[in-house]
N, C-alpha and C positions, 0 to 999 in steps of 0.2 A: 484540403490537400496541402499539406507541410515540407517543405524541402531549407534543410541546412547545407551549409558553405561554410569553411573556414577561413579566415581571412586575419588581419592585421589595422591597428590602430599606431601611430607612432607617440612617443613621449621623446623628444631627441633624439638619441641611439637607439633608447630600450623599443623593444617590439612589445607591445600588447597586444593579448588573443582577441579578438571580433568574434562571436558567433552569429553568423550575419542567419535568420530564419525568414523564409517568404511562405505567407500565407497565398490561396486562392480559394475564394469564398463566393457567395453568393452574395448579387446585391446591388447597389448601381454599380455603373463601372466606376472605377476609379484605378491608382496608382500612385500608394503611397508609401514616403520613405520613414519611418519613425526612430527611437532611437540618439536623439541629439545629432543632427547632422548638420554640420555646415553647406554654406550656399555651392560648391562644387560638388560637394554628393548629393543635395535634394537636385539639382540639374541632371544627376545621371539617368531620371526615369526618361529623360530625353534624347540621350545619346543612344541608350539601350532600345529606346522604340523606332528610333530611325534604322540603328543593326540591323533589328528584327526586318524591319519592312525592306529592307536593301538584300537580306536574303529568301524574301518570300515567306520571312511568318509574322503572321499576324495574331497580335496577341488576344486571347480570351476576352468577352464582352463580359468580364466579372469585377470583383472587389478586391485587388491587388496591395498586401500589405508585406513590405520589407521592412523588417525591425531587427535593427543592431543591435545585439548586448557584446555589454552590461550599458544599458539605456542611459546611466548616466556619467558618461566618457563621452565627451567631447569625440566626432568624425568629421575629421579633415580630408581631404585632397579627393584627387581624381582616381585615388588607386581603386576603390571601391566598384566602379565603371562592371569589371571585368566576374568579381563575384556577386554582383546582382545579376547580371544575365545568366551566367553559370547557373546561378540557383531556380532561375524562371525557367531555363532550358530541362533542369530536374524535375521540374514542378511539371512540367504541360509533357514530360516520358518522352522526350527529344534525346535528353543523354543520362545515362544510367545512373541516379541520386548515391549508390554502392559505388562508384567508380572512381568518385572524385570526393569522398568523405576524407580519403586522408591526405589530404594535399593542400595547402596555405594556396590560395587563388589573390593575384594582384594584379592590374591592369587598366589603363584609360581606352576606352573604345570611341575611334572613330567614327561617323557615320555612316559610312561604306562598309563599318564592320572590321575593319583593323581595331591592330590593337595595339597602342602604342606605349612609347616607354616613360616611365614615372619614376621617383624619385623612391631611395629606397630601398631599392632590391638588394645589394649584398647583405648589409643587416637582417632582412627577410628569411635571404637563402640561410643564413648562420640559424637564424632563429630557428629554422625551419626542420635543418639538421641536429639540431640541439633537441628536438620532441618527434624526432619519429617520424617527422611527416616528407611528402614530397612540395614539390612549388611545381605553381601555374605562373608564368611572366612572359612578357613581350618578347618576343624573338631578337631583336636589336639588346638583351640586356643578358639572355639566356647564357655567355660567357662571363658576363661579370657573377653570377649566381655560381657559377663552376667552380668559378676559386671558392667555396666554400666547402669543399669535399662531397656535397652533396650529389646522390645519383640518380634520384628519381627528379629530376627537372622536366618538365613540357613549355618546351620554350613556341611558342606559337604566334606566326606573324598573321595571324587573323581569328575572326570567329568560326568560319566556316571549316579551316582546317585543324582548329579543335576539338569542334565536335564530331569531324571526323578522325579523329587519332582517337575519342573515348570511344567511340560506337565500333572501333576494330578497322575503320575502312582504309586509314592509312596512319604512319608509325611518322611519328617527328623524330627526326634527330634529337641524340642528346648531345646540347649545347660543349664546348671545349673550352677551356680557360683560354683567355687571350690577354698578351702582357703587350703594354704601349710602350712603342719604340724610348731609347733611351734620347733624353733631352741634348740634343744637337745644337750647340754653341758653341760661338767663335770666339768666347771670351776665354782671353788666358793672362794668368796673373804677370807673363813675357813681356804683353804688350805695356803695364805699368811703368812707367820712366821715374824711377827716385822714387820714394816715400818706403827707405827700406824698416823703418821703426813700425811702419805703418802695416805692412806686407807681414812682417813677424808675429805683430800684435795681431793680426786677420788668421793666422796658420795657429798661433798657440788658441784661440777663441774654438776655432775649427776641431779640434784636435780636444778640446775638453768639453764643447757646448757650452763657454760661457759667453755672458751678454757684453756688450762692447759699446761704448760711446767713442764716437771720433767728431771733433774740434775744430774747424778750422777754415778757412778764406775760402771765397767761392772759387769754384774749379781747381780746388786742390787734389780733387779725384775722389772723394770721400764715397759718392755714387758710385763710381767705377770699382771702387774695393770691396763695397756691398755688396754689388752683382755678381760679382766672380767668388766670392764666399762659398757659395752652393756650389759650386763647379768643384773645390775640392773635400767637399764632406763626401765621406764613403756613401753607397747606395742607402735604401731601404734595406733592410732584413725582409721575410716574408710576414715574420708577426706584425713587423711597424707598418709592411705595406696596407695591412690588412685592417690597421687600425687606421691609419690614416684615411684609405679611400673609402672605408664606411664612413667616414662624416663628411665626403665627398659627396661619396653618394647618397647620402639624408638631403646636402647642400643640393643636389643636382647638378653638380659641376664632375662626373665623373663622365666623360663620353665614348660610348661606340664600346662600352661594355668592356674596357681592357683598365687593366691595373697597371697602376705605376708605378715603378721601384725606384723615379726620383725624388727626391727631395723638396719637400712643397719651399717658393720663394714666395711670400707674399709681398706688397710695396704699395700699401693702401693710401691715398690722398690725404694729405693734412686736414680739409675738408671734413672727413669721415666721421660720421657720429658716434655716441658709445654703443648702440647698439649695432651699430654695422663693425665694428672694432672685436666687442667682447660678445656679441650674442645679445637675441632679442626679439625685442619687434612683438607682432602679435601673435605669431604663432612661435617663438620660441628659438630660432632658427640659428647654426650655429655662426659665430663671426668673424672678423679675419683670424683672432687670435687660434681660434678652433682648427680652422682649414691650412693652421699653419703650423699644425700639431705635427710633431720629429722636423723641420722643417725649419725655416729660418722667416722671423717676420722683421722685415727696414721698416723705420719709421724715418724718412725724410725729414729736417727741416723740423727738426723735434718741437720747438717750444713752440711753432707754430698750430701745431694741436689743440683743441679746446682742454684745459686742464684737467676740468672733470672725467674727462675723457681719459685722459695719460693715469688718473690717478688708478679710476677701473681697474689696470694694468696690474698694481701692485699686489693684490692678492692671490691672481693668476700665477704670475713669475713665479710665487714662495710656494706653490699648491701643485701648478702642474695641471688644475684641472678649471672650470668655473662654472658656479651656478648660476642660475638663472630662476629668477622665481616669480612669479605672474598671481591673479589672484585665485585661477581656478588650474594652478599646473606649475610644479619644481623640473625645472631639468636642469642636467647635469649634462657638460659634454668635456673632454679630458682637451688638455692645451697647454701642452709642453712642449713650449718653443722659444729659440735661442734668439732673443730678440739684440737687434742690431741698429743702432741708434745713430743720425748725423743731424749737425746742426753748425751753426755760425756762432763766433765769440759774442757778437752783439746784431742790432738792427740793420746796419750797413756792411756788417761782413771784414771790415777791416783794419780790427781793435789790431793795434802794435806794427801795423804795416805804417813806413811812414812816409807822409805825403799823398797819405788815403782815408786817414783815421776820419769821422766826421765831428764836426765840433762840440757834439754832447761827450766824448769820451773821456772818462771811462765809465761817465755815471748810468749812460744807454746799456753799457754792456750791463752793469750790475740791475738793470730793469729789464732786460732781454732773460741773463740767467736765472730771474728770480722766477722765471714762469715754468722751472721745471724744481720740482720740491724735490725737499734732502732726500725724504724716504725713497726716493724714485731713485733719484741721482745714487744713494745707497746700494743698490738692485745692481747696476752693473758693478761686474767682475775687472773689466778694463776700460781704463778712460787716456786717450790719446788724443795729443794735438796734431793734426795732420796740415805742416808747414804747405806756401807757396810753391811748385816746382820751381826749381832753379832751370832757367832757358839752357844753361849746358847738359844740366840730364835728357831736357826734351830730345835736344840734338843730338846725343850720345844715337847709336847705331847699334851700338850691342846691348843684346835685351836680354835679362835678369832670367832667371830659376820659370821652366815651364808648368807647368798644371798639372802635370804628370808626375813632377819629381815632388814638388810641394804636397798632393794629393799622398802619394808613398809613404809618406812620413805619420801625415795624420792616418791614415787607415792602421799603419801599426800603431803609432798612439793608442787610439782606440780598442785594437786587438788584446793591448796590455791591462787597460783597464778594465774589458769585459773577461779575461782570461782572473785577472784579480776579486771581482766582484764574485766571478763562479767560485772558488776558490774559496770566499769569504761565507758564502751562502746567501749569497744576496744574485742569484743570476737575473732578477730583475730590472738592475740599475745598468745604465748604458752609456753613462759619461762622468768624467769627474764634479763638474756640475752640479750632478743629483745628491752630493755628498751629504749626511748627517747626522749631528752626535759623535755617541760614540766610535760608529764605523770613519768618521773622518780624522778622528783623533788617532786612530788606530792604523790608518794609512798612512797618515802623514807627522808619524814622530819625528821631532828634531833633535835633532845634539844640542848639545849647550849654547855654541856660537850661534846658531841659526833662530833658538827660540829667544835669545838676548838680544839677535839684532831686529827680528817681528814684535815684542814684547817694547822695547825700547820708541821702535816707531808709533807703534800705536798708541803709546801711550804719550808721547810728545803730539800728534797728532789729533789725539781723542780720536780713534777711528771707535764706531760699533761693533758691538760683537759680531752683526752681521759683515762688517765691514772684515774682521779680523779673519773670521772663516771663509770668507771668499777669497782670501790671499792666502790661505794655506790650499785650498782648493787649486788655485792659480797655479802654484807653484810646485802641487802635485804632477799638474799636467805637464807645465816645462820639464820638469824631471824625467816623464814617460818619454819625452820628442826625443829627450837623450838618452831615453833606456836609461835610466838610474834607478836601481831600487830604491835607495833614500831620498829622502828631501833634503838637500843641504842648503849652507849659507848662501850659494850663488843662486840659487833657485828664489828663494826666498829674496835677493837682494832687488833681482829681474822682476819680480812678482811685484812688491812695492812700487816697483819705476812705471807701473801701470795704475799708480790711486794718485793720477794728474791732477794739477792744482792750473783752474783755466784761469786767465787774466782777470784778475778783478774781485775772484769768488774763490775759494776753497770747494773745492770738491767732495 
């Protein structure tokens, strides 16, 4: 007796097909899983025997063989739970083996016979709707599957009301897209006393998605400027939500089945290894950079990072995307995110303050700044030194430009330059940013005075080519905040006053 199931393996994002076959034969008893399966899927002949016994069936005194192809593909996780019983339930003519041939089955079962929710599922559902088929998933995730346009869903909070929605006896709901409240913060760029260089250089960052280094004394607010960053980046799109909380939902950090149209913050610990940073580990898994994809990721306390780690970084930034490569498995998960960087002049925090300085300076500083390399230091767009507040700002009472109005500006920004890029034939680019080649030369032609005063600098300077296209980039976006078709010399002049030279070091 032969019964198939269709199911799913994951490779990062991509979905691979499973054809999961259960044999019942003659012979001692047994129950076995083959196939290559990891230690959470040879476990499932255990969860699924308890199911069975928790609803009164008891499985056949025979030779029980479950074999996953293509046998040699790696089977991970708990999802597999749900299309082995499926396929035992076919096999012993409990529920109709025709019924559930076209439908991707996913699911971890409890021992009561629930079915609970797994890591996963949007990718699934896409997958799913991309060949035709319908999905089997946990009832708790049956809305996040919805955003995938998909209609044939059976979203089922158990085994028993499973089998009875295939056998006719009762109809599950089809699951509804559900979207998560928008993120509810008190933070407003108002509440900021002073650091107006600082404020401008957070709004034009915002407004192009370029990367940002800020500078400067402890409690200068460099934290507080970070955090509120996200507060004025326009929402998600549906494409980007879409993309985003699939690698939530691979991570397992998407909860209660609802999608989110904010903008991921990530603020991972200096602490933090490279693969918990970039992706890794043994199963492949994606990492902050990943889950920080359309999003904003802080690194606190920059050179405090293990270097190896910081350096990882560099490829990502210039790609947008990063591999990950293992000895039995490549994956790829996409990581385009506007990375925003703080850190201190030196060890003690208070190179140039005086009557604070500590007595290695300035040689400390110049061993503090050497732990972040040029090519990195390179990578960012804007480098700011963010001064001491002055004790008369704190006290000042009248509070600066709201979240609202700063937010207004950038959202048209951005309007101008996805309005531009459609225009161009590039409706895929989403920020100035992602500029390259030809199409950035083409955006941002100068007049004579503006290329003589960029060309002049860079070249007194020695900035890199990459350094030189990330100030026409820069400076494209200043133009957009002012609604200027062209790039001129002011644009350009502002754009420079952001390739900061910190105490001690050239940037």
């Amino acid at each position: 007796m032969l019964a198939r199931v269709n199911t799913i393996a994951f490779n990062g994002l991509t979905t691979l097909d499973v054809d999961l076959q259960l044999q019942i034969s003659s012979g001692l008893p047994a129950f076995n899983i083959v196939g290559l399966p990891d230690k959470a899927v040879a476990e499932s002949k255990e969860r699924v025997r308890a199911a069975f016994n928790t609803m009164g069936v008891e499985l056949p005194a025979k030779r029980i063989t479950v074999n996953l192809a293509p046998a040699d593909l790696l089977k991970e996780g708990s999802h597999f739970d749900l299309p082995i019983a499926m396929a035992l339930l076919a096999g012993l003519g409990i529920v109709p083996a025709e019924d559930i041939a076209d439908y991707i089955i996913i699911g971890e079962l409890g021992l009561d016979g629930s079915i609970m929710p797994v890591n996963g599922v949007l990718p699934v559902a896409i997958h799913a709707n991309r060949c035709h088929k319908g999905l089997v998933c946990p009832e708790a995730q049956g809305s996040e599957a919805a955003w995938s346009g998909l209609k044939e869903i059976v979203a089922a909070p158990n085994l028993l009301a499973l089998i009875n929605h295939f056998k006719g006896v009762q109809q599950l709901p089809l699951p509804m897209p559900k979207q998560k409240k928008s993120r509810t913060s008190d933070l407003d760029m108002a509440d900021v006393k002073g650091q107006e260089t600082a404020k401008r250089a957070l709004e034009i960052a915002a407004a192009g998605g370029h990367n940002m280094l800020m500078v400067g004394t402890p409690g200068a607010g460099k934290s507080m400027l970070a955090a509120r960053l996200v507060t004025i980046l326009p929402p998600l799109s549906t494409e980007e939500a879409l993309e985003t909380c699939m690698i939530h939902s691979v991570a397992g950090e998407l909860k209660d089945g609802e999608l989110s149209f904010d903008r991921p913050y990530r603020d991972p610990h200096h602490s933090a290894s490279t693969p918990a940073l970039v992706g890794g580990g043994r199963k492949g898994v994606p990492g902050e950079i990943s889950l920080a994809h359309n999003g904003v990721l802080f690194l606190d306390e920059l050179p405090e990072f293990n270097r190896s780690t910081l350096e990882a970084l560099r490829q990502p930034i210039e790609t947008g995307y990063v591999s990950i490569s293992r000895v039995n498995s490549h994956t790829r998960y996409p990581a385009n995110f506007q990375l925003i960087a703080a850190m201190n002049p030196c060890r003690c925090g208070y190179l140039g303050v005086n009557g604070q300085e500590c007595s290695r300076a300035p040689k400390c500083a110049e061993e503090y700044q050497s732990k972040i390399s040029g090519p990195l230091m390179d990578r960012f767009d804007i480098h700011i030194q963010v001064p001491p507040v002055s004790p008369w700002d704190i006290a000042e009472v009248k509070k600066g430009e709201t979240l609202a109005q700063i937010r207004e500006r950038v959202v048209k920004a951005r309007q101008i330059q996805q309005e531009r890029f459609k225009a161009l034939g590039h409706p895929h680019l989403r920020t100035n940013a992602q500029l390259k080649g030809d199409l950035l030369e083409q955006v941002t032609a100068l007049a004579d005075d503006a290329k003589q005063l960029l060309v002049g600098f860079a070249d007194k300077m020695k900035m890199s080519a990459r350094a030189y296209h990330r100030t026409l980039k820069l400076a494209r976006t200043i133009a957009d905040l002012q609604n200027e078709k062209n790039v001129s010399k002011v644009h350009i002049a502002e754009a420079l006053s952001y390739r900061y030279v910190m105490p001690s070091k050239q940037v």
